[in-house]
C-alpha positions as CSV (number, residue, x, y, z in Angstrom):
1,X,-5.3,-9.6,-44.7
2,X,-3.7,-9.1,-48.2
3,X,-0.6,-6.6,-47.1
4,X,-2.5,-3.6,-48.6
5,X,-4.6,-0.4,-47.7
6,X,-6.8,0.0,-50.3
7,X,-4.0,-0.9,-53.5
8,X,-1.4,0.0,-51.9
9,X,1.7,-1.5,-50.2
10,X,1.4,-1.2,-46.2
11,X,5.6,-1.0,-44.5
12,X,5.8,-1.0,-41.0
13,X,9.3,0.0,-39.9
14,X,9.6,-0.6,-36.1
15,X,9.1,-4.2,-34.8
16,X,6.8,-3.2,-32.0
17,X,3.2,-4.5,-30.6
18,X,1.9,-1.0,-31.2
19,X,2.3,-1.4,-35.1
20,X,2.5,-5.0,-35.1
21,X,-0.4,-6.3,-33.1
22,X,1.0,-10.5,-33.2
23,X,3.8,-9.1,-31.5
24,X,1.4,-8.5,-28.0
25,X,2.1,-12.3,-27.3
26,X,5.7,-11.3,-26.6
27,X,7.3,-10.1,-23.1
28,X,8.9,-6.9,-23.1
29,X,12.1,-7.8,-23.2
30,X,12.0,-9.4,-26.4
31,X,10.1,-6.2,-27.5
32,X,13.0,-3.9,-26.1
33,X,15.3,-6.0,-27.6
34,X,14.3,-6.1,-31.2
35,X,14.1,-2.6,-30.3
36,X,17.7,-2.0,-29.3
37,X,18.8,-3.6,-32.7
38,X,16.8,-2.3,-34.9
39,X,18.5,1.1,-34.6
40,X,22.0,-0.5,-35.9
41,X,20.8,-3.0,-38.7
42,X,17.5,-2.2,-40.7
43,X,13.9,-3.7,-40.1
44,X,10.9,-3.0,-42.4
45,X,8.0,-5.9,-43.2
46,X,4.8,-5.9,-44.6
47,X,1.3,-7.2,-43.9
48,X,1.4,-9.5,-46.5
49,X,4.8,-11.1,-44.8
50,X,3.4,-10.8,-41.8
51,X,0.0,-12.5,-42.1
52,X,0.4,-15.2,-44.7
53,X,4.2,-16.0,-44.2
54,X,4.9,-16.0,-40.4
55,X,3.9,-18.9,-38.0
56,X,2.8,-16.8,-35.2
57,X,2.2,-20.0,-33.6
58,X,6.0,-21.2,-33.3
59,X,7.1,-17.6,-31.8
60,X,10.9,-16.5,-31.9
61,X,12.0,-19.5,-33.4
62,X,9.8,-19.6,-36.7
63,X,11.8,-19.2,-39.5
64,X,10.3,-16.5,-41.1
65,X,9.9,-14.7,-37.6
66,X,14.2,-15.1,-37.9
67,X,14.0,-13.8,-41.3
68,X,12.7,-10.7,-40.8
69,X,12.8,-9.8,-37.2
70,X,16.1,-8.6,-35.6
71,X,17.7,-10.7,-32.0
72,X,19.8,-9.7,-29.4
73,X,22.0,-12.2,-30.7
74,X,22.6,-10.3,-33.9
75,X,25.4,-7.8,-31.1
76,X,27.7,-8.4,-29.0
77,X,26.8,-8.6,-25.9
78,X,28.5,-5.1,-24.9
79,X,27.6,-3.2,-27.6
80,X,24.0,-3.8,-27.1
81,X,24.6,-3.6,-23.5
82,X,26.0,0.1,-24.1
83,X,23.1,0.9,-26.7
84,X,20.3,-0.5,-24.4
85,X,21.5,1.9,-21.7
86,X,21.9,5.1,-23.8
87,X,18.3,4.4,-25.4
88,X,16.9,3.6,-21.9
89,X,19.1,7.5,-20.6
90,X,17.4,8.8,-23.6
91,X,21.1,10.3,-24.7
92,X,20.3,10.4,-28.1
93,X,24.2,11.7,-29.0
94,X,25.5,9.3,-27.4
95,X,23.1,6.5,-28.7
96,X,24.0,7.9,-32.8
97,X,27.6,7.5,-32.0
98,X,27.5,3.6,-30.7
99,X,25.0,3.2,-33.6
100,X,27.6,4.4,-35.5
101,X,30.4,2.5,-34.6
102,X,28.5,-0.5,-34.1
103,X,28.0,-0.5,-38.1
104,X,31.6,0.7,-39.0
105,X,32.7,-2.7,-36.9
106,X,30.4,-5.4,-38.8
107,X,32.6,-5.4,-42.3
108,X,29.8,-2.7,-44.1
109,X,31.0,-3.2,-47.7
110,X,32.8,-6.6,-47.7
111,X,35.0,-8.3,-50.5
112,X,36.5,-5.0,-51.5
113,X,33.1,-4.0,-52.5
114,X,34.1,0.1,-52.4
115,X,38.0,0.0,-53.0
116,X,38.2,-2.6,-55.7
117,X,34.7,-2.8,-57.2
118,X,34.1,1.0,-58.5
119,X,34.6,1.3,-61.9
120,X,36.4,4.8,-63.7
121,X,35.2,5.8,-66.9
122,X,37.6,6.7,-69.6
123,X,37.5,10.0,-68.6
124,X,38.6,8.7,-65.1
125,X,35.3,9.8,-63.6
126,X,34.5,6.9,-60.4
127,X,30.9,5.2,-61.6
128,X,29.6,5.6,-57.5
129,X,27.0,3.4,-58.5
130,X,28.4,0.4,-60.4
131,X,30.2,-2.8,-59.4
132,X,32.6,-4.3,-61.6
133,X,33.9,-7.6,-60.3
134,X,34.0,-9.8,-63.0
135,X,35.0,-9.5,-67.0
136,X,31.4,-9.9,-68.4
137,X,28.9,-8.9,-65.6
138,X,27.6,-5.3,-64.3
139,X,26.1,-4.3,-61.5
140,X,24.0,-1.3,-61.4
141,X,22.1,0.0,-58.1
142,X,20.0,2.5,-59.8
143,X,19.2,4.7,-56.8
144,X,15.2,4.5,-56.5
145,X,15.9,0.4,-56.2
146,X,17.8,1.2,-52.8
147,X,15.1,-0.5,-50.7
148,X,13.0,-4.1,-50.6
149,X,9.0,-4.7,-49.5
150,X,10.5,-5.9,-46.6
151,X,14.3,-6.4,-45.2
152,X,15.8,-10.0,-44.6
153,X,17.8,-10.0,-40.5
154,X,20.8,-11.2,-42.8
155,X,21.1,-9.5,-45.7
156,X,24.6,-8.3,-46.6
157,X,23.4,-5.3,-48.0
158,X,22.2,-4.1,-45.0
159,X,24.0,-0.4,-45.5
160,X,21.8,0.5,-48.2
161,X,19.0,0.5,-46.0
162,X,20.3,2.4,-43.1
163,X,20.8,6.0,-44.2
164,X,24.3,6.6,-44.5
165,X,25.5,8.0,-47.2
166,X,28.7,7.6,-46.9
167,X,27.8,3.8,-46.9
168,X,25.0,3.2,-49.6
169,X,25.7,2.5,-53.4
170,X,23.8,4.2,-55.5
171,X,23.3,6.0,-59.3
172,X,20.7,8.0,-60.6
173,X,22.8,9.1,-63.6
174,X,21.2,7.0,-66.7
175,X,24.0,8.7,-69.2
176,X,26.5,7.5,-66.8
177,X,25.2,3.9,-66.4
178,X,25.2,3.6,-70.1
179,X,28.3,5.0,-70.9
180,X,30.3,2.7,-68.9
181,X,28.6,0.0,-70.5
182,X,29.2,1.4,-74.4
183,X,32.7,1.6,-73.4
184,X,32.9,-1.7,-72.6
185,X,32.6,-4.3,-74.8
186,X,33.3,-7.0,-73.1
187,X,30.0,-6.7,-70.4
188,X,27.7,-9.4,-71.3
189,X,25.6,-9.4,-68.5
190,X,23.6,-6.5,-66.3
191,X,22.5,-7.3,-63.3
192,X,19.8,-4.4,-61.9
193,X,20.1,-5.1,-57.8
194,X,19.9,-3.1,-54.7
195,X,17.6,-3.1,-52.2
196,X,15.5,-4.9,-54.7
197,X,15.1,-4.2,-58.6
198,X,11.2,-4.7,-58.4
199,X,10.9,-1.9,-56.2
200,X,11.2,0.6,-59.4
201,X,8.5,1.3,-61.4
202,X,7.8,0.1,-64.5
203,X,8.7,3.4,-66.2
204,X,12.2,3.9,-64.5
205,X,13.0,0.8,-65.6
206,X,12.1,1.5,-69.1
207,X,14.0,4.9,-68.3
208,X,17.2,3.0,-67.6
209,X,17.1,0.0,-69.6
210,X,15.2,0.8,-72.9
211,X,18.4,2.2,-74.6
212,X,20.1,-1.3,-74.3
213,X,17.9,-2.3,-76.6
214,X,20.0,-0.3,-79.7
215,X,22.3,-1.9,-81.7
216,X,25.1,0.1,-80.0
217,X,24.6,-2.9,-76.4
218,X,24.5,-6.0,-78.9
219,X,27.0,-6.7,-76.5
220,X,24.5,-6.9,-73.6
221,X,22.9,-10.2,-74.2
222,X,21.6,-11.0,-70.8
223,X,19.6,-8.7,-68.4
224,X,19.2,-9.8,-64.6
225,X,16.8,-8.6,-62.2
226,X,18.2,-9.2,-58.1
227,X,14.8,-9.3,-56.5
228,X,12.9,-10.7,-53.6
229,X,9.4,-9.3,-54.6
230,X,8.5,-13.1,-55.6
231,X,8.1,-13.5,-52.0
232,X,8.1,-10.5,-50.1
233,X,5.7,-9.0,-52.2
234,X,4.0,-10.9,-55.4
235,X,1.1,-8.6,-55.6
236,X,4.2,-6.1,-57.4
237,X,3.5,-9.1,-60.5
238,X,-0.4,-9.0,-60.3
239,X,-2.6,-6.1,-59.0
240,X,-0.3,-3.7,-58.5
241,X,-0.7,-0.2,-60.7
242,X,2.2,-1.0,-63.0
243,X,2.2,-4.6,-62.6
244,X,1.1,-4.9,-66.7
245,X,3.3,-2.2,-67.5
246,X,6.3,-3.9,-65.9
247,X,5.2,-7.3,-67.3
248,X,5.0,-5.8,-71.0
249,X,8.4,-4.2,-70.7
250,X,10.0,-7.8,-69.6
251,X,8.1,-9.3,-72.9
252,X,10.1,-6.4,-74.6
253,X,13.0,-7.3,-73.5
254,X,12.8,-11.0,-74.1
255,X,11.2,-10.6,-77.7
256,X,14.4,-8.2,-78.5
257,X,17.0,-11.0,-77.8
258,X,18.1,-10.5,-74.5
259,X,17.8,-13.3,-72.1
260,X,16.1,-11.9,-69.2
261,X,16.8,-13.8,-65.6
262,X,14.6,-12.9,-62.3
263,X,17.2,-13.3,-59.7
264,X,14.8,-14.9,-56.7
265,X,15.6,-15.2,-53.1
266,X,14.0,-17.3,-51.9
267,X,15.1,-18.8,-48.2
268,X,12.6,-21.1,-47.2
269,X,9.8,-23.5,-49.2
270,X,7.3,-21.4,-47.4
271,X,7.7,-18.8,-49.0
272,X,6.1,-20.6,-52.4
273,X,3.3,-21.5,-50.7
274,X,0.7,-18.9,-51.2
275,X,-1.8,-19.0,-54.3
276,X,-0.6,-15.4,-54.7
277,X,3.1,-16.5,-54.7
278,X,2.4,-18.8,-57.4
279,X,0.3,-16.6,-59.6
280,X,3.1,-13.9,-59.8
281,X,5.5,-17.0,-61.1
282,X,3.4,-17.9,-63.5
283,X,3.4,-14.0,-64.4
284,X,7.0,-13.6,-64.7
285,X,7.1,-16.9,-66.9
286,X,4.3,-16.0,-69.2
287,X,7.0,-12.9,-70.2
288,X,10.0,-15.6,-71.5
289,X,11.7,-14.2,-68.7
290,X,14.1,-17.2,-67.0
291,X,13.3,-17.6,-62.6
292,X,16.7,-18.5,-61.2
293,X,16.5,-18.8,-56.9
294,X,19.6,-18.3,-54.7
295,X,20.0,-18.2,-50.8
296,X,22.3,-18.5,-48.3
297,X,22.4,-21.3,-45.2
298,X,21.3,-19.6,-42.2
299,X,20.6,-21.0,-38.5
300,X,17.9,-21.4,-37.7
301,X,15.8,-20.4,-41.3
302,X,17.5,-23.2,-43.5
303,X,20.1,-25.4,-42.2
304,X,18.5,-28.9,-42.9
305,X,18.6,-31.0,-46.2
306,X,15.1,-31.4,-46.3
307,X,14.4,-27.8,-46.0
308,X,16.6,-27.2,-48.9
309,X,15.4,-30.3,-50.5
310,X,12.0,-29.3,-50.1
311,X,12.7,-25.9,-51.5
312,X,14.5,-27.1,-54.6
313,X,12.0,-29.5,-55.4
314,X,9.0,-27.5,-55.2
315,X,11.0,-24.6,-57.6
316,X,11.3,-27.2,-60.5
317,X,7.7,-27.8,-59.8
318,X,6.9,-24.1,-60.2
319,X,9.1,-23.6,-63.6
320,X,11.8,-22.0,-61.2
321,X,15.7,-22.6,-61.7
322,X,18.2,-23.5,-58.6
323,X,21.0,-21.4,-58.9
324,X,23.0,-20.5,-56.0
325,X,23.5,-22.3,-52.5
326,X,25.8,-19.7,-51.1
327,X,27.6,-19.7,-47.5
328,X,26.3,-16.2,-45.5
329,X,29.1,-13.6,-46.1
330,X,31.8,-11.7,-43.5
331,X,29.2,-8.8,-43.0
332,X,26.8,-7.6,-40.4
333,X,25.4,-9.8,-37.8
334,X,27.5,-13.4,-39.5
335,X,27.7,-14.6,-36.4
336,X,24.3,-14.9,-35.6
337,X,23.6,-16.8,-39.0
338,X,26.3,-18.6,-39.7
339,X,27.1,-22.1,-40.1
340,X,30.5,-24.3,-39.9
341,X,31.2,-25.3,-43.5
342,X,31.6,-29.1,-43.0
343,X,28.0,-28.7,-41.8
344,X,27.1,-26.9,-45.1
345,X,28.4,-29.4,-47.1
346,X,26.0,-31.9,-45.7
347,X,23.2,-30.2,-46.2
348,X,23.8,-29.5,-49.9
349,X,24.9,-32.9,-50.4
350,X,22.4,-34.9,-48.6
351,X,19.6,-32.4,-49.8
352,X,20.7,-33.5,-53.4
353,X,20.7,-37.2,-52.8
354,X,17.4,-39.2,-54.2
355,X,16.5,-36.0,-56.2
356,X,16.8,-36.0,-60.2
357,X,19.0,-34.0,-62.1
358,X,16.8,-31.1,-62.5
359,X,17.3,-30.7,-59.0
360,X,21.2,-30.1,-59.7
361,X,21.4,-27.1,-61.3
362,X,22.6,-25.2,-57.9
363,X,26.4,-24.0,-57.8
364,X,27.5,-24.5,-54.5
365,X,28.2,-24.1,-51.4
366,X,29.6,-20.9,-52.5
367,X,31.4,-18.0,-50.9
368,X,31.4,-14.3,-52.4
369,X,34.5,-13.8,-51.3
370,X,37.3,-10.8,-51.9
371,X,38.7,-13.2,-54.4
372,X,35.9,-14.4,-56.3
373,X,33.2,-17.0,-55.7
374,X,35.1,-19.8,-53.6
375,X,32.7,-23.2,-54.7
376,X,33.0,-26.3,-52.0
377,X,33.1,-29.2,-54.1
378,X,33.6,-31.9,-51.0
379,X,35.6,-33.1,-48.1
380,X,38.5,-36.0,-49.0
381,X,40.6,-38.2,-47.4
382,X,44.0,-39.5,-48.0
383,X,45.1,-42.8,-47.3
384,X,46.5,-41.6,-44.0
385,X,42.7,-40.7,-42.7
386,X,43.3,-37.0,-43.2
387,X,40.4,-35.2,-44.3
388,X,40.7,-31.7,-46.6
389,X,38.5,-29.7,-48.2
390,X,38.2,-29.4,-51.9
391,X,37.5,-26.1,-53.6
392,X,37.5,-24.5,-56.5
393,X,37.7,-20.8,-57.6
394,X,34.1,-20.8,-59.5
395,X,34.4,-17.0,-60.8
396,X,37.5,-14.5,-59.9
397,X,39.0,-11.4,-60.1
398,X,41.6,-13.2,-62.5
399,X,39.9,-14.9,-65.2
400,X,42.7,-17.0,-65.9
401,X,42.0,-18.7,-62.6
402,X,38.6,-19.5,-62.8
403,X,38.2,-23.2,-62.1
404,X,41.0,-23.9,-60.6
405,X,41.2,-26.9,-58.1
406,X,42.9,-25.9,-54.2
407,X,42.7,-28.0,-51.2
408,X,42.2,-26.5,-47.5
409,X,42.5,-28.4,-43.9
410,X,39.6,-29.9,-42.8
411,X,38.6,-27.6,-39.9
412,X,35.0,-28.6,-38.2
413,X,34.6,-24.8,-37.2
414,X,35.6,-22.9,-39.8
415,X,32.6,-20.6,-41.3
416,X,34.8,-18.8,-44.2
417,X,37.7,-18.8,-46.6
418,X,39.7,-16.7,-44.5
419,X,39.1,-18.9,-41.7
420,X,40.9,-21.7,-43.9
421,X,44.4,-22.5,-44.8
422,X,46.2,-24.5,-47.5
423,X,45.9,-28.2,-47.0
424,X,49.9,-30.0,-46.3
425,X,51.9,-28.9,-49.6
426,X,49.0,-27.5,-51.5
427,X,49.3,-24.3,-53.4
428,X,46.4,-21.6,-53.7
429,X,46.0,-20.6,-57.3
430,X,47.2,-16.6,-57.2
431,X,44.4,-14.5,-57.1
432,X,43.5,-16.6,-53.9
433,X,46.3,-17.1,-52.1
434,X,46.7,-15.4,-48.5
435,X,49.9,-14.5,-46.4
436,X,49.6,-17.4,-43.7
């Protein structure tokens, strides 16, 4: 099956037999289970992610099946306890309230996201649907972006999708979104993200984005798109009913001087597999649009070096950039997906060795941390046989300390900055350092 009825995109948004019929080959349990979870952290696929990218064959433990399906694992064992029971008692108040404070407890907006991210305008007006973390880059989540073709089990925006207001990021308000940006000069960069930016049709996109192409945003030279419709979705690049439209508008771009970069996610080599997959590369390519891929390392998806070595090869092969190895953030179910970062390091390393230089174009590991992106650069060891990890602050809060060096104990079990602390007589640069 292609993922469509008729043209259209088909979503299924409960992870049950009844809608999913591969799913029949499952106990119950597992059913109820996925079930359970689903109600705290979002689940949506699609046929085409379901029938081309999914090894039905491998069951549970299928990395794609991990991607998009939602485990028991993913709660504590008491708060899924207590949200079994109330679903099974049919207490729907009391189920809303544990639903509730189950997603108030997993970090919602982490790395200061809502208190330190939010722009004002010069009028003092907060931009509700802007992030502002570094000098030269924007964020905008224009608000029909606010969903993806289908949701990744880790994704770290995960409140976007769950239909709480008082937790999603959004802006509607074009004449907002552009004044912030004439008012700042010093914003090189927009970055359209979400929920995904290829979610938006063609003409909203023109609707938001056409005005930066005035002399008043020279300053504007680059224009991102955050997406995973590249692999969750490539029909949106080929057959779709705007697909030429959106194409033509991303020539315009490009042929006006702005750099245009596709933000990919890709987590896994399989998802470049399909003839499909490819076609809607070549697509994006044939606009002068730039493919840059990122991803986290995530148990049990991606946390091998030939995975990643896999992955990063076949991208050069399809015209497609590395860009980002990142280390899964402090948010939602981390637990589930994380991985020590002594391990990470391997993997990034190893997956690097015997490939060229094309291959080495991939900051990282990297943590999006409250303080900036936190880059692992290695493990050392002084001529006493202690070991220490070596990081640097790749972007920050505080320009001036951008690329400065720090050193942290070696700790075999830590999964996070804030699970580190300053190596013997190092000193943190400022905009890092922690009360310890």
């Amino acid at each position: 099956m292609t993922g469509m009825v008729g043209n259209r995109l088909e979503t299924i948004v409960r992870p049950d037999a009844e809608m999913i019929p591969q799913l029949a080959q499952f106990d119950a349990q597992l059913l109820n289970d996925m079930n359970v979870v689903s109600k705290v952290f979002p689940f949506r696929a699609n046929r085409y992610v379901l029938n081309e990218l999914v090894d039905w064959s491998k069951g549970p433990d299928d990395p794609i099946f991990r991607l998009i399906f939602p485990s028991r694992e993913m709660l504590p064992e008491e708060d899924f306890s207590a949200l079994d029971r109330a679903i099974q008692d049919e207490n729907k108040p009391k189920a809303n309230e544990l639903i509730y404070k189950i997603r108030h407890s997993h970090n919602p907006h982490p790395a200061g996201q809502l208190e330190h991210n939010r722009p004002r305008l010069a009028n003092g007006e907060i931009a509700d649907g802007l992030q502002h973390k570094y000098r030269d880059t924007l964020l905008f989540f224009p608000s029909d972006g606010q969903t993806c073709h289908s949701y990744c089990s880790f994704c770290f925006r995960w409140p976007q999708f769950v239909r709480d207001d008082a937790l999603r990021i959004a802006m509607s308000d074009r004449t907002l979104f552009l004044s912030y940006v004439a008012e700042h000069p010093e914003i090189s960069d927009i970055l359209v993200t979400g929920g995904d930016a290829f979610t938006i049709k063609s003409s909203r996109l023109r609707f938001y984005l056409s005005e930066l192409l005035t002399p008043k945003f020279d300053h504007v030279r680059n224009i991102r798109f955050g997406t995973k419709a590249l692999s969750y979705w490539p029909y949106r690049f080929t057959i779709d009913s705007d697909a030429s439209d959106l194409l033509r508008f991303l020539t315009e771009l490009s042929e006006a001087g702005k750099h245009v970069a596709v933000m990919a996610h890709y987590n896994h080599p399989r998802e470049l597999q399909s003839d499909i997959a490819q076609s809607a590369i070549r697509a994006i390519r044939s606009t002068g649009a730039v493919i840059r891929s990122q991803s986290p390392v995530m148990r049990g998806i991606n946390d091998s070096a030939d995975i990643w070595s896999d992955l990063w090869q076949k991208q050069i092969g399809l015209g497609i950039i590395p860009y980002y190895m990142f280390i899964a953030r402090d948010t939602g179910p981390k637990q589930y997906f994380e991985v020590p970062i002594a391990r990470i390091w391997n993997i990034y390393s190893t997956a690097l060795r015997g490939t060229s230089g094309l291959n080495r174009t991939a900051s990282g590991p990297t943590m999006s941390s409250f303080y900036g992106k936190i880059e692992l650069l290695g493990v050392q060891v002084d001529a006493t046989g202690e070991k220490s990890f070596v990081l640097r602050a790749l972007r920050t809060r505080h320009e001036l300390n951008d690329y400065e060096l720090f050193t942290a104990k070696y700790d075999e079990t830590a999964s996070w900055i804030d699970d580190l602390a300053p190596a013997a007589n190092a000193v943190w640069p400022a905009g890092i350092q922690r009360q310890f």
